[in-house]
C-alpha positions as CSV (number, residue, x, y, z in Angstrom):
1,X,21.5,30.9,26.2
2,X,18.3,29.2,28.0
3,X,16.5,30.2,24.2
4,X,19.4,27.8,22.9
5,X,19.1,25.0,25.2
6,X,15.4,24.8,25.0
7,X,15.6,24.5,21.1
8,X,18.0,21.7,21.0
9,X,16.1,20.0,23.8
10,X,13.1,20.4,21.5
11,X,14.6,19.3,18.5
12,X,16.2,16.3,20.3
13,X,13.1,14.9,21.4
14,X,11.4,15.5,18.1
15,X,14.6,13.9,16.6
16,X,14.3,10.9,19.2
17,X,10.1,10.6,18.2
18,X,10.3,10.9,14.6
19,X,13.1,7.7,14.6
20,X,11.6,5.4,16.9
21,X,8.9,5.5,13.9
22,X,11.8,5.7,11.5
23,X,12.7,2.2,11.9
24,X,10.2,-0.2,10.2
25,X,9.8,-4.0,10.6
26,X,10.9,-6.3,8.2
27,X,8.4,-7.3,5.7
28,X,6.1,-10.6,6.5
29,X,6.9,-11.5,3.1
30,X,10.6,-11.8,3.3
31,X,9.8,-15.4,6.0
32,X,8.5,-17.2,2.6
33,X,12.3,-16.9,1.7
34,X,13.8,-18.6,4.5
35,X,14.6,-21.2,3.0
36,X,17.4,-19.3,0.8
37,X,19.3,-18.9,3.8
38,X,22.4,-20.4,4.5
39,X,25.2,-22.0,3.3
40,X,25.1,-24.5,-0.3
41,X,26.8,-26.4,-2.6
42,X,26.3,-28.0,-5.8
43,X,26.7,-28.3,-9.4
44,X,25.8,-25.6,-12.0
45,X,24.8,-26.8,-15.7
46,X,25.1,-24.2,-18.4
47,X,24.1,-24.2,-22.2
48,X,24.7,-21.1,-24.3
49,X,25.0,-21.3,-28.1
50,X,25.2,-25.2,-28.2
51,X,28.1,-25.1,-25.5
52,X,27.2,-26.9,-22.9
53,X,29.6,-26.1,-19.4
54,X,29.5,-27.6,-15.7
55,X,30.3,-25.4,-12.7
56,X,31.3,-26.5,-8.7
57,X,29.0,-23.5,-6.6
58,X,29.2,-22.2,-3.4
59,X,26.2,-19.9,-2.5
60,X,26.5,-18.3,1.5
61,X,23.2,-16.4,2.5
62,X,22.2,-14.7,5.1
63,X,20.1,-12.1,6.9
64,X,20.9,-8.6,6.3
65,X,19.4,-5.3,8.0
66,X,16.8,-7.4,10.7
67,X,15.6,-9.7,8.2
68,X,14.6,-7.0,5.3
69,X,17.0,-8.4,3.3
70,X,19.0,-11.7,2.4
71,X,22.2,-11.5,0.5
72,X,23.6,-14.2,-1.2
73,X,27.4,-14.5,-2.4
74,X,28.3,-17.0,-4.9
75,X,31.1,-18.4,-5.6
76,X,31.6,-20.8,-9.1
77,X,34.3,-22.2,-11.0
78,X,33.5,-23.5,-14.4
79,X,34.9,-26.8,-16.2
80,X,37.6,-26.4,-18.2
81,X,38.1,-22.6,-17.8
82,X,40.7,-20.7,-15.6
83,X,39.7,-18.5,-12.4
84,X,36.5,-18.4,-10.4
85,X,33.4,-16.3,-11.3
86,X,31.8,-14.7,-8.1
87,X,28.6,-12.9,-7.6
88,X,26.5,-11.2,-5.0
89,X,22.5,-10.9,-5.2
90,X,20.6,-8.5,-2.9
91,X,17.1,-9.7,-2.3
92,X,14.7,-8.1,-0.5
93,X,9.8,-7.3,-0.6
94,X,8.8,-4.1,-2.0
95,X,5.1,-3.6,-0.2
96,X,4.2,-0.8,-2.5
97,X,4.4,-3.0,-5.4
98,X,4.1,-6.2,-3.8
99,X,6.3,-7.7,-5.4
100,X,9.9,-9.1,-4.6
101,X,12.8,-7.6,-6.1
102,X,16.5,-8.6,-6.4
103,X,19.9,-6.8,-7.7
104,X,22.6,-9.1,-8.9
105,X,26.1,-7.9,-9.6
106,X,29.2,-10.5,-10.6
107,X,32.6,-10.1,-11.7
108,X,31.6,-11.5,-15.2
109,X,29.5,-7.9,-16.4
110,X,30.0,-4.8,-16.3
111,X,26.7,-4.2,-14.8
112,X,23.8,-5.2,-12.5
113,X,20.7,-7.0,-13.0
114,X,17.5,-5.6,-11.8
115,X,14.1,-8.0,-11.1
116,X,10.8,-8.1,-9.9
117,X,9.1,-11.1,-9.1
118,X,6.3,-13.4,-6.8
119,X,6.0,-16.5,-4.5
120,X,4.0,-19.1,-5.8
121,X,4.0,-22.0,-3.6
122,X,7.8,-22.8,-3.2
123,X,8.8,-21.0,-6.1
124,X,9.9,-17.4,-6.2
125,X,9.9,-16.6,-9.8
126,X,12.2,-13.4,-10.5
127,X,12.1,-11.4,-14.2
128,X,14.4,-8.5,-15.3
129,X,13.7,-6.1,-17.9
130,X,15.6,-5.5,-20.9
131,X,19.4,-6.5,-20.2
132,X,22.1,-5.4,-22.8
133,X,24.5,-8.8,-23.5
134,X,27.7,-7.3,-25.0
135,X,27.9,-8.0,-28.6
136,X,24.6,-10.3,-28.9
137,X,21.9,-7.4,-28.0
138,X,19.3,-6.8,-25.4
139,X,17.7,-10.3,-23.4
140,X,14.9,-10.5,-20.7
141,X,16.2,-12.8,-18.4
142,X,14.0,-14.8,-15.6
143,X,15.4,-16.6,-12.3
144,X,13.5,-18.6,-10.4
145,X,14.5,-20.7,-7.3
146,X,12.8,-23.6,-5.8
147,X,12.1,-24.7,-2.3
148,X,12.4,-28.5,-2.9
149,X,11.0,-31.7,-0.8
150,X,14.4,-32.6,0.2
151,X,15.4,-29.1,1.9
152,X,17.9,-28.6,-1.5
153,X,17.1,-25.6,-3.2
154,X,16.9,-25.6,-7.2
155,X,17.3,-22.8,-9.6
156,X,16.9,-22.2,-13.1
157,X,18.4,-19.1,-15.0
158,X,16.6,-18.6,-17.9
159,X,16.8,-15.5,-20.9
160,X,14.9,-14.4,-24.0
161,X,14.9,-12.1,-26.7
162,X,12.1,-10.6,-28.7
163,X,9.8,-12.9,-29.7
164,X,12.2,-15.8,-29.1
165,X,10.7,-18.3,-26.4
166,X,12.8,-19.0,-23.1
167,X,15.4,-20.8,-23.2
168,X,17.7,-22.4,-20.0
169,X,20.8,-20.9,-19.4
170,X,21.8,-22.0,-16.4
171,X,20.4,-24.9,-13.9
172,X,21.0,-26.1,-10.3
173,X,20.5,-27.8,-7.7
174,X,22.3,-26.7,-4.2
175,X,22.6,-28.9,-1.5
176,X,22.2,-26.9,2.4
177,X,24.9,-27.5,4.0
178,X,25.2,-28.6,8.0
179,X,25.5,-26.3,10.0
180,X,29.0,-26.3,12.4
């Protein structure tokens, strides 16, 4: 019986050691993206095939896990069309590839979108690999959001395929909201 209550005494103070080490700081990285935080509005401007659509926005973001990552739910309704899109993007530094990289899910695919990306300035520029669009083929697709002079935050949503140059999908400007 003593045998036994040494080992788990053991075990629970290499248990107890090994996660106080467990638990690693946020990335210094992930402060550049401060400004992403919080609550927004604004309009959305799409163009997709010569169709050109306006959307309302609501983005909320916030803090997640001691700063390692910010997760931002969006909400949108577009012009003209019945029922509200809504999204969630997870956003976080990698430090072995220094790089940033974000997941986005919404209730308009089937699946996520994974990208990698930097901080240039005030941009953070965001690029996914090859995304499968149902019925028109496989698109790279690049988001880049913009810390702006006036505390607004822009964004750009922007896809290619093959050898096809960028073109703008989707474009906004979001307003910060005061706090309450």
């Amino acid at each position: 019986m003593k045998l036994l209550a040494t080992a788990v005494a053991v075990v629970s103070l290499i248990g107890s050691a090994f996660c106080q080490d467990w638990k690693q700081p946020a990335p210094e990285e992930m402060k550049q993206l401060g400004f992403l935080v919080g609550s927004f509005a604004g309009k959305q401007h799409m163009e997709f095939g010569g169709q050109k659509m306006e959307s309302d926005a609501v983005v909320n973001a916030s803090w997640q896990l001691d700063g390692r990552y910010i997760r931002s739910d969006v909400k949108y309704t577009m012009t003209g069309m019945e029922g509200e899109i809504s999204g969630f993007m997870v956003l976080t530094y990698v430090p072995a590839k220094k790089q940033f990289r974000s997941h986005w899910f919404d209730s308009s695919s089937p699946d996520y979108v994974e990208m990698f990306g930097t901080m240039q300035g005030n941009t953070l520029t965001l690029t996914s690999g090859e995304v499968e669009m149902p019925g028109m083929g496989k698109f790279l697709m690049r988001s880049t959001w913009t810390k702006m002079n006036n505390g607004n935050v822009g964004m750009k949503l922007e896809m290619k395929q093959g050898d096809q140059p960028w073109f703008t999908l989707m474009s906004a400007e979001y307003a910060k909201k005061a706090a309450k």
